[in-house]
N, C-alpha and C positions, 0 to 999 in steps of 0.2 A: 398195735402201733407202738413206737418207742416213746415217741411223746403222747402226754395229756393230750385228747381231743380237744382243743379250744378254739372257739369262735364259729361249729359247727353244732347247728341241732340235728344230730344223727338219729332222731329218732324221729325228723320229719323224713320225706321223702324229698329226692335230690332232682334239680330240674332234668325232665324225661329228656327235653332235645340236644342240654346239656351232657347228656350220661350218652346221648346217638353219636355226639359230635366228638367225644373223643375217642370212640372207638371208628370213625370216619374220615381218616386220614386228617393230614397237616391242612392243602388247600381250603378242605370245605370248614374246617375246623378256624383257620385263621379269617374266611371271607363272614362267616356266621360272627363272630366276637365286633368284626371290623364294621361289620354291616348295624349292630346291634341288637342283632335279633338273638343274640343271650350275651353277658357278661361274663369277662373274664374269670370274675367272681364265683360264678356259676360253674364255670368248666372247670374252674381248680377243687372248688366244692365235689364234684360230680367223679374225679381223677381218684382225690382224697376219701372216697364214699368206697368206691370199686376196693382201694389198698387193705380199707380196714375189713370191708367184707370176706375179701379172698386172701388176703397173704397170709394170716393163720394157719393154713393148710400149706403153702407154697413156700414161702422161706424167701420173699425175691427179696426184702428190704434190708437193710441194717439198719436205717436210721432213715424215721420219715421226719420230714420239716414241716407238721402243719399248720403253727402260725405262722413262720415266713414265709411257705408257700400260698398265704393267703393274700398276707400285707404285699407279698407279690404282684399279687391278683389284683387285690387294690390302686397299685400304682397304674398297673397295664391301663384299667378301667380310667384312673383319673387323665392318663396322657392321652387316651382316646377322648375323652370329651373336653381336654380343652386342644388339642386338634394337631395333638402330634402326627407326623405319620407314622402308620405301622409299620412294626419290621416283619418280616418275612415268617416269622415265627410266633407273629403276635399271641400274648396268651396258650402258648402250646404247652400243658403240661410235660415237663420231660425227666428224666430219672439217670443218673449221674454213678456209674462203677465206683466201687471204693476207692481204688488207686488215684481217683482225680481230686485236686482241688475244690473245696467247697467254701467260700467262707463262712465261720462259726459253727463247722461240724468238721471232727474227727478224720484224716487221712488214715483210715486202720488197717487197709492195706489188707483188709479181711482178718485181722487177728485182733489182740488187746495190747501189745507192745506202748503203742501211740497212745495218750492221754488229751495231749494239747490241740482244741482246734485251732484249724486252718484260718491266718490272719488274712489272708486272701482269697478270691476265685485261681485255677488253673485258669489256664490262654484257654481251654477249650470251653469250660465255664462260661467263663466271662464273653466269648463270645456269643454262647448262646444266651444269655441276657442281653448282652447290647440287643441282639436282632428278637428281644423282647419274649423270650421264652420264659417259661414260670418252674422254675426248680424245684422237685415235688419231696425228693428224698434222695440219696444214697441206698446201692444195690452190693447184695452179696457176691463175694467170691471166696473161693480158696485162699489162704494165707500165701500174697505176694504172688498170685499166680503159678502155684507152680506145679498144678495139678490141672490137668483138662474135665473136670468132674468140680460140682461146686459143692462142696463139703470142709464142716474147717471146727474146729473147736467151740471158738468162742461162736459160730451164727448154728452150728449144727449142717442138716443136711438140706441143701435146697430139693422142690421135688418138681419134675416135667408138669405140667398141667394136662398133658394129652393121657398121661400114665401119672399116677403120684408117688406109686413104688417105682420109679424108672429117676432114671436122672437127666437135670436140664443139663446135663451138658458142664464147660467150662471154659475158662475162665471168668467169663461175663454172662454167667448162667442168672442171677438174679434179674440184670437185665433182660436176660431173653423173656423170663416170666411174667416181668411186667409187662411188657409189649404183648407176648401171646395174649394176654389175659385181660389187654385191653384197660389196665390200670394207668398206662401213658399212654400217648400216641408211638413215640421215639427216644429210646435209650441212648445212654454212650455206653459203647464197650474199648473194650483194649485187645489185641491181639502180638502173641510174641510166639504163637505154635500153633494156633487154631482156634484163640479162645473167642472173636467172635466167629468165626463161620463154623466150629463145631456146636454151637449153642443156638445159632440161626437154623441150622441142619435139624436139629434134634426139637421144637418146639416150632417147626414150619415160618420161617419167618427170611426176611432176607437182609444178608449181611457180606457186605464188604469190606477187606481186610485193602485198603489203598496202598499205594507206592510208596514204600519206605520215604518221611521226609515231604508228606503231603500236608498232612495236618504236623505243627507244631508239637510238642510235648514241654513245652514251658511250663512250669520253672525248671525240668528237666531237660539238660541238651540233648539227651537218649533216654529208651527206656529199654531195659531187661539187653543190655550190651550189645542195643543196635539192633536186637530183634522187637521189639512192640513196637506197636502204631498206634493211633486212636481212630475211632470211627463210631458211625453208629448201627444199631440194630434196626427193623422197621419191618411192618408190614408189607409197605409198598415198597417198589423200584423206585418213584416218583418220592419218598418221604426221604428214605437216605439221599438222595440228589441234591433235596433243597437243605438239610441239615449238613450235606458235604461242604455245599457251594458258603454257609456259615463259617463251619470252624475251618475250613482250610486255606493255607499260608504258614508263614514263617515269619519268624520275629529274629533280633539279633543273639548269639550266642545255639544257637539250634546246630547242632552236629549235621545233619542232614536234609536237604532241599531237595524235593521232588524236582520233575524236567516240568515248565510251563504246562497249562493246561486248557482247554476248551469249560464255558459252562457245566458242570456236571447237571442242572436242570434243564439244559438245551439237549443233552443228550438221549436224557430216560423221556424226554416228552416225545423226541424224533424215534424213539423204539418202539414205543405204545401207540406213536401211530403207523408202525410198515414202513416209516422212512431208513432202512438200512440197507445199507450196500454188501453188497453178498460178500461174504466171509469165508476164511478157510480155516476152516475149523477139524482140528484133530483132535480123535476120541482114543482113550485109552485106561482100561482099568485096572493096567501093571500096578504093583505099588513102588513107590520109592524106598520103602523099607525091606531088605529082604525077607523072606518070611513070611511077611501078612498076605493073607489074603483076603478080599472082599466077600459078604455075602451075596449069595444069591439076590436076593431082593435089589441090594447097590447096585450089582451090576444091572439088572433089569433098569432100574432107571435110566443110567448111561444109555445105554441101548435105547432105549422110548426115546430119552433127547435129544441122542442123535440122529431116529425117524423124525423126528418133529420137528429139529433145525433144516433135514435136509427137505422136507415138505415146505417150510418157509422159504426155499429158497439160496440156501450157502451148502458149499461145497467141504461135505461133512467123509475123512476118511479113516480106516484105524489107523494108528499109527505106537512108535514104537518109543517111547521118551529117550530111552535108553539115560535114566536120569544118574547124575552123577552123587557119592557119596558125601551127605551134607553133616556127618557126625562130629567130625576134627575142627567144623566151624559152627554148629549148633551147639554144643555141650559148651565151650568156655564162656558163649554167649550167655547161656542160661544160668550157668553156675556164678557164674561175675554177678548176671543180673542179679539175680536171689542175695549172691552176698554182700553187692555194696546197696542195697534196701535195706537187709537185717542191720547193717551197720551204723545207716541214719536212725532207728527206732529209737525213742525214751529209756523201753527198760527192753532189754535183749532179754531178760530172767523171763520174762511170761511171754516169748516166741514158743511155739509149739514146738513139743521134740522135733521133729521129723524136718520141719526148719532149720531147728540148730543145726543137726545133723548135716543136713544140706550146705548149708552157706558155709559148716568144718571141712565137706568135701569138698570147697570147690576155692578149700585157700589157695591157691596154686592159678587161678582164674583172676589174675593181676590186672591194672589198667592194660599194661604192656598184651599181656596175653591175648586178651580183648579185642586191643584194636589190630593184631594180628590175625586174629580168626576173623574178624570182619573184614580184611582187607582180603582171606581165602573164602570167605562168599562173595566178596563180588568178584572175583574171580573164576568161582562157580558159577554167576549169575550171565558171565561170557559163553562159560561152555553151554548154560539152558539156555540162550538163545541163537547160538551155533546148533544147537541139536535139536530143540523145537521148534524157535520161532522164526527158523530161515524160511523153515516149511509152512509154518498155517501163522495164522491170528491170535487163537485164540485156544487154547486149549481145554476140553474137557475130561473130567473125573469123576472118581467119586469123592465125597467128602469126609467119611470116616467108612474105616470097614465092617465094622458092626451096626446089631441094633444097641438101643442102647444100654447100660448094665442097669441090674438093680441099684436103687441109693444105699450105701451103707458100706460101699466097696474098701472106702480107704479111714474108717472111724479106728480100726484099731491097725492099721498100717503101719507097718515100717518104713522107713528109707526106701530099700531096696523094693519091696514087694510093690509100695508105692510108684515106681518108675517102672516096672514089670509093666504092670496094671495098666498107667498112661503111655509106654508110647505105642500101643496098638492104635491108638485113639487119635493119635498127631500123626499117624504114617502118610497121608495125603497132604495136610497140608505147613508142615515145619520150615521143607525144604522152600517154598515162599516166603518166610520171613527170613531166611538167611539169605535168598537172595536179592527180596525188596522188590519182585513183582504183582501187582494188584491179582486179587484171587477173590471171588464171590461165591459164597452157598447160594442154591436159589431152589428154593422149592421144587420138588419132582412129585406131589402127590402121598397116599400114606400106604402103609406096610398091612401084611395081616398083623399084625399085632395091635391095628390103630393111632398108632404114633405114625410121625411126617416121616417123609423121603428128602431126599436132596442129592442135586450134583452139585460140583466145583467147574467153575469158570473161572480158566487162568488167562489172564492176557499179557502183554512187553510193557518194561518196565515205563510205567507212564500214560499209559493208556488204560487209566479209567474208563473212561469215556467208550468205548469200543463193550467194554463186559456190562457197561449201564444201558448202552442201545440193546445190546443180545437179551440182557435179561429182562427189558420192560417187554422186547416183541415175545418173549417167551410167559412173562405175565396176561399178555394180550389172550396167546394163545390155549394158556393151561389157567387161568386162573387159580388163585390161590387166597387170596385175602377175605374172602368173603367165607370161610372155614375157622370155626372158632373151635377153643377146647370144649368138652363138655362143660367144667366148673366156669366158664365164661358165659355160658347161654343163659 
């Protein structure tokens, strides 16, 4: 742990129905606290017990809170007995990406640059407190995201929990650990190329990357020049749903607003139970990248989900994306992003080479430039629905083309080698953040190798709701949550 253990005797044992309840999703998790039949006290106890046992081996943290997340725990517990009502999230331990606001911990962005904590919560923080969530710690990533792989100097190498020589994934790969591993219920991640649905992909878990402009990003108007989102990681269909319907909205000064939306918990409940109206669903394992191609195994999944959707009922065909070329508005986006991050740090001298180098190459990645390439994705974002979604609903993929790499890929990386290396890894799913359509990993089952599967579910811009029905009837059907890692059991 990064803090002192204090106000826990760790060498008692930690309430047993407490340690059940957070690995037992949000509802039974918030109805158990609310009901009394254990303390919030207890569940943050029980959160904080898992972190310190398993993250040693995992690398998900940078920085756990465990007196605050107690004193936390304390409040939830004091407002429940004198008779506030509970929020939705009452007592829900949760684990918070470095990129976000924390107040009185570190914005690090994944590196050392930053010193000064955070005077306040982000908007997506603070929302999850209002609705009375208990903040456990901050989770690793790559430095500024700019690697799909979570490895980075200052935290080292995060490791998959299904494989510990294999990688979670990136950029909100800490996140995915904690959640697989059952040290929270419900992460936040960030996504600006894949970084939650490639890390949901890789450690079985499900994650949606929402409609450009769903969730806020205050105190930032944008993040990674129009391509990041915020969302969260989870077990369940039904956990991201009720964590969506929290953080999401807009505040003033936000660059970009999602279109209106339906419940996101009315959604995942009407999927999990058969309430969905037959779809037209187009399957295809082209990549959007030229070049790549998927393994065997990826495509096998595709194919299975597509027998299984068309068994449920929708009207599932191949089809042909014919996707358009997203480089001339992906690359200034990412290079801007990286560079005007580097630019707010304390001390620029302790940014990791490979950073500097980065944010040097992409001086030329202007405000001006920026908001030009964002105005040629949505642009883009006309012709993917002139080419796909005249035709079907919803589209599926796969989610990366490989299994995953060994950890240790980019420790002595360069620049160049380093963007070799990731963009095999982002060829499914980038071309969605440039154009700001909602896109879901969702469990497909696991590989020979013993690590997870996963497809991608793309839907029209705005239509959440449509990929949270598909994937809870697909949860129904395939189960998946009751699959833990080995160092989890």
């Amino acid at each position: 742990m990064t803090n002192p253990p204090a106000g826990i005797d760790w060498s008692a044992p930690q309430n047993p129905e407490a340690v059940r309840l957070v690995r037992a999703g949000i509802p039974a998790l918030v109805e158990a606290v609310t009901s009394g039949a254990v303390s919030a006290g207890d569940v943050a106890a029980a959160s904080l017990d898992v972190v310190r046992r398993l993250d040693r081996k995992l690398g998900a943290f940078s920085h756990v809170l465990v007196d605050e997340a107690l004193a936390e725990a304390a409040e939830r517990d004091a407002a429940r007995s004198s008779g506030a009502a509970p929020g939705p999230l009452h007592a829900v331990p949760v684990a918070i990406k470095e990129e976000n606001d924390v107040r009185g911990a570190v914005t690090t962005f994944g590196g050392s640059a930053n010193r000064t904590p955070a005077p306040a919560d982000g908007h997506v923080t603070a929302r999850l407190r209002e609705a009375g969530a208990v903040v456990v710690g901050k989770t690793t990533m790559p430095e500024f995201g700019q690697i799909p792989f979570t490895e980075s100097r200052r935290y080292g190498c995060a490791r998959n929990p299904w494989g510990t020589d294999r990688t979670p994934g990136g950029s909100s790969g800490g996140t995915a650990i904690a959640v697989a591993t059952g040290m929270v219920p419900v992460g936040i991640g960030g996504d600006g190329g894949g970084s939650i649905r490639i890390p949901a992909a890789l450690n079985g878990l499900f994650g949606l990357k929402p409609t450009r402009g769903r969730v806020s990003t205050a105190p930032h108007p944008f993040l990674w020049g129009g391509l990041g989102v915020v969302g969260p990681l989870s077990r369940s269909v039904l956990d991201s749903a009720i964590v969506f319907d929290v953080i999401r909205g807009n505040v003033p000064g936000d660059r970009f607003v999602a279109p209106p939306t339906t419940d996101f918990v009315d959604a995942a409940r009407a999927g999990a139970a058969g309430d969905v109206a037959p779809l037209r669903i187009g399957w295809s394992t082209a990549s959007p990248t030229p070049g790549v191609k998927p393994c065997a195994e990826h495509v096998a999944a595709v194919r299975e989900t597509a027998a299984l959707l068309t068994d449920l009922g929708h009207h599932v065909v191949e089809v042909d994306p014919r996707y358009p070329d997203a480089t001339a508005a992906f690359v200034p986006q990412m290079l801007g992003g990286v560079r005007f991050e580097a630019d707010l740090v304390e001390d620029r001298s302790a940014l990791e080479p490979r950073t500097r180098r980065l944010a040097a190459a992409g001086f030329w990645a202007t405000p001006k430039v920026v908001d030009a390439a964002i105005r040629r994705g949505e642009r883009l974002a006309d012709r993917v629905d002139a080419r796909v979604f005249d035709g079907c609903d919803v589209l599926l993929t796969p989610v990366v083309p490989h299994r995953p790499r060994r950890v240790g890929a980019f420790e002595r990386a360069g620049l160049v080698t380093s963007m070799l290396r990731s963009l095999p890894a982002i060829a499914y799913t980038a071309l969605w953040n440039v154009t700001g359509h909602p896109a879901a990993s969702v469990p497909a089952g696991f590989a020979a190798d013993g690590l997870p599967t996963a497809v991608q579910l793309v839907g029209r811009r705005g239509a959440e709701v449509d990929l949270l029905r598909l994937a809870a009837q697909l949860e129904v059907a395939r189960p998946w949550a009751d699959r833990w890692p080995p160092l989890a059991d």
